[in-house]
NUMIDO-267525 format. One line per 8 residues: number of its first residue (from 1); their letters; for each residue x, y, z of C-alpha. Coordinates in steps of 0.05 Angstrom, whole numbers, plus 5000, padded with zeros to 4 digits. Each point is the difference from the previous one (the first is absolute). Example, Ala and Ser with C-alpha at 12.3 -4.5 7.8 and 13.67 -1.06 7.14 Angstrom:
BEGIN
1) as) 5246,4910,5156 | 5027,5069,4987
END
This chain:
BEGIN
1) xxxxxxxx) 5597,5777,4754 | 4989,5001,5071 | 4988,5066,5034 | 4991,4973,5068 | 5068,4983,5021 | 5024,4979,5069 | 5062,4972,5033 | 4996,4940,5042
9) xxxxxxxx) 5058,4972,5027 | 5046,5017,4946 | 4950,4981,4942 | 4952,5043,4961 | 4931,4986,4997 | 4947,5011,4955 | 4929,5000,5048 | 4961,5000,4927
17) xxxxxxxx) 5030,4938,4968 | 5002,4967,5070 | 4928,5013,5014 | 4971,4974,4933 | 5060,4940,5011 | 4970,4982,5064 | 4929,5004,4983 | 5016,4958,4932
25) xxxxxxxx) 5028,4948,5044 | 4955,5000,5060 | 4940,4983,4951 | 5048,4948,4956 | 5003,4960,5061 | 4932,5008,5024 | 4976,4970,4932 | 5045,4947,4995
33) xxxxxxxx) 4993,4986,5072 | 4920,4994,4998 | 5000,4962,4929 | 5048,4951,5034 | 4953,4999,5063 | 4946,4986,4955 | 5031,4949,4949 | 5022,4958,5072
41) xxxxxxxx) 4926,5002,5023 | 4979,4970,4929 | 5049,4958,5009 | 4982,4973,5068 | 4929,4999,4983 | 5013,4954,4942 | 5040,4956,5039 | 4949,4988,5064
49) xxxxxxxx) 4933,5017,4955 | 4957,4930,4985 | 5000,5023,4919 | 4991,4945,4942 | 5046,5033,4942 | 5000,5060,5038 | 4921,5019,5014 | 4963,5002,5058
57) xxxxxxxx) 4947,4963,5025 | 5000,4947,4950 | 4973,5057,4953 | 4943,5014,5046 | 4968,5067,5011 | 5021,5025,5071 | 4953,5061,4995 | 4947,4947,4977
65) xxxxxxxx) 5000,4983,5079 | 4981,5049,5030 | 4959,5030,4953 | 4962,4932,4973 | 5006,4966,5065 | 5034,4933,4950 | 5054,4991,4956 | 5002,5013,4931
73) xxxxxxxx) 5052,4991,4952 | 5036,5055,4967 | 5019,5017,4933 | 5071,5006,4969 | 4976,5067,4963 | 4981,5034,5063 | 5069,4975,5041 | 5037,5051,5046
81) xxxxxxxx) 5069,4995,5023 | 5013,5026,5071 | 5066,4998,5035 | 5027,4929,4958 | 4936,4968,5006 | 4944,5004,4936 | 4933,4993,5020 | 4929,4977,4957
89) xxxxxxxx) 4939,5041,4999 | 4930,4984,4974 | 4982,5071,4987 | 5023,5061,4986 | 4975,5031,5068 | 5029,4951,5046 | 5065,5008,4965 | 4996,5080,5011
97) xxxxxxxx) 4980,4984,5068 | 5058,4958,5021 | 5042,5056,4958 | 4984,5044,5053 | 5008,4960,5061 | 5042,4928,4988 | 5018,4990,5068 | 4926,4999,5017
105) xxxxxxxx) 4979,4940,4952 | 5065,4958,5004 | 4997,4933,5035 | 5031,4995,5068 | 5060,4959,5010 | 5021,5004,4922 | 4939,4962,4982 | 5027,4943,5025
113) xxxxxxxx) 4951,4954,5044 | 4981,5038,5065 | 4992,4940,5047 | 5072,4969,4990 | 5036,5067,5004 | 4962,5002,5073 | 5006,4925,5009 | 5077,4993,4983
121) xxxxxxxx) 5020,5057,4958 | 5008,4956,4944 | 4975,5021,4923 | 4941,4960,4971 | 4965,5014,4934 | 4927,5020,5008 | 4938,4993,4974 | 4972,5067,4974
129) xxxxxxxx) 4928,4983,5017 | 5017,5000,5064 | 5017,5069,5028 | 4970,5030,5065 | 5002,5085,5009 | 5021,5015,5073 | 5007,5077,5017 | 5004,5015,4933
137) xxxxxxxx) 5047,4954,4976 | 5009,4941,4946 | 5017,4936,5035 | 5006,4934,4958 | 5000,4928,5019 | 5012,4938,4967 | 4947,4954,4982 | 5015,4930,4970
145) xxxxxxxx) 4991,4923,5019 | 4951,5016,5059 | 5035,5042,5019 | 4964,5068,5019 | 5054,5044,5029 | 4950,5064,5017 | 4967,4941,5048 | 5056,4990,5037
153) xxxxxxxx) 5015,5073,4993 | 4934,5019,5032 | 5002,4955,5062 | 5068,5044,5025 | 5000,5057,4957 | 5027,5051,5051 | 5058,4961,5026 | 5021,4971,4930
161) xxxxxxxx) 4990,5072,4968 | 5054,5024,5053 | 5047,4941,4982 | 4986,5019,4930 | 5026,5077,5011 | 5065,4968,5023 | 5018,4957,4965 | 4992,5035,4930
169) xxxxx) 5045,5065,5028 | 5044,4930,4993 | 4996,5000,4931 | 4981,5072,4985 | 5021,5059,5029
END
């Protein structure tokens, strides 16, 4: 029973039960609320990400890099999932590494092909050999029928890395 007893407009209240009622249900909601936050950004990232069945980088290593200066293809026994997107490592430290800072080693623009998101903010496959590190950060390009993105990416990289920025808060964010 409730020892605590006070009348509030013409009903009695029990501050105990409240208290534990309110706190029960503030921290309900903040679950639920936060796992649905999180299950929408999965979502989102799955549906904008450049994934082939659902993994990065064509499988490739994206601590591999910055650490190896090349890219190196990852193993299925050494994947990590992060936010809906799985991701390939080639060794047991790179995969810790990323564990501890993903947003670091991820490829800019979803992985998706840096120069057309700058150029026209459109989505092109890329070529995971061809990758260039700017301020830190994983940018891809494609790289097929002589045709060197990272060239053409090189010769205005400031004003199509701007573009870039804008046009993928299109698609993500």
């Amino acid at each position: 029973m409730c020892k605590t007893v006070t009348r509030f407009t013409g009903v009695y209240i029990c501050f105990k039960k409240f208290l534990i009622m309110k706190v029960a249900l503030t921290v309900f909601f903040a679950l639920f609320t936060s796992i649905s936050f999180g299950q929408d950004v999965a979502q989102l990232r799955k549906s904008q990400f450049n994934l082939d069945n659902g993994i990065a980088i064509s499988g490739y290593d994206p601590v591999a890099y910055f650490k190896e200066s090349k890219a190196i293809k990852g193993k299925r026994e050494l994947a990590v999932f992060d936010q809906g997107i799985t991701y390939y490592f080639s060794s047991i430290e790179n995969k810790d590494e990323f564990k501890r800072a993903p947003s670091k080693y991820e490829p800019q623009y979803g992985g998706w092909c840096a120069y057309a998101m700058g150029k026209d903010g459109s989505k092109v496959e890329i070529d995971p050999d061809t990758f260039k590190i700017i301020d830190g950060k994983l940018y891809l390009y494609y790289n097929k029928l002589f045709n060197n993105t990272l060239k053409s990416w090189n010769k205005d990289e400031p004003n199509l890395k701007a573009k870039a920025e804008i046009n993928w808060k299109k698609f993500y964010h």
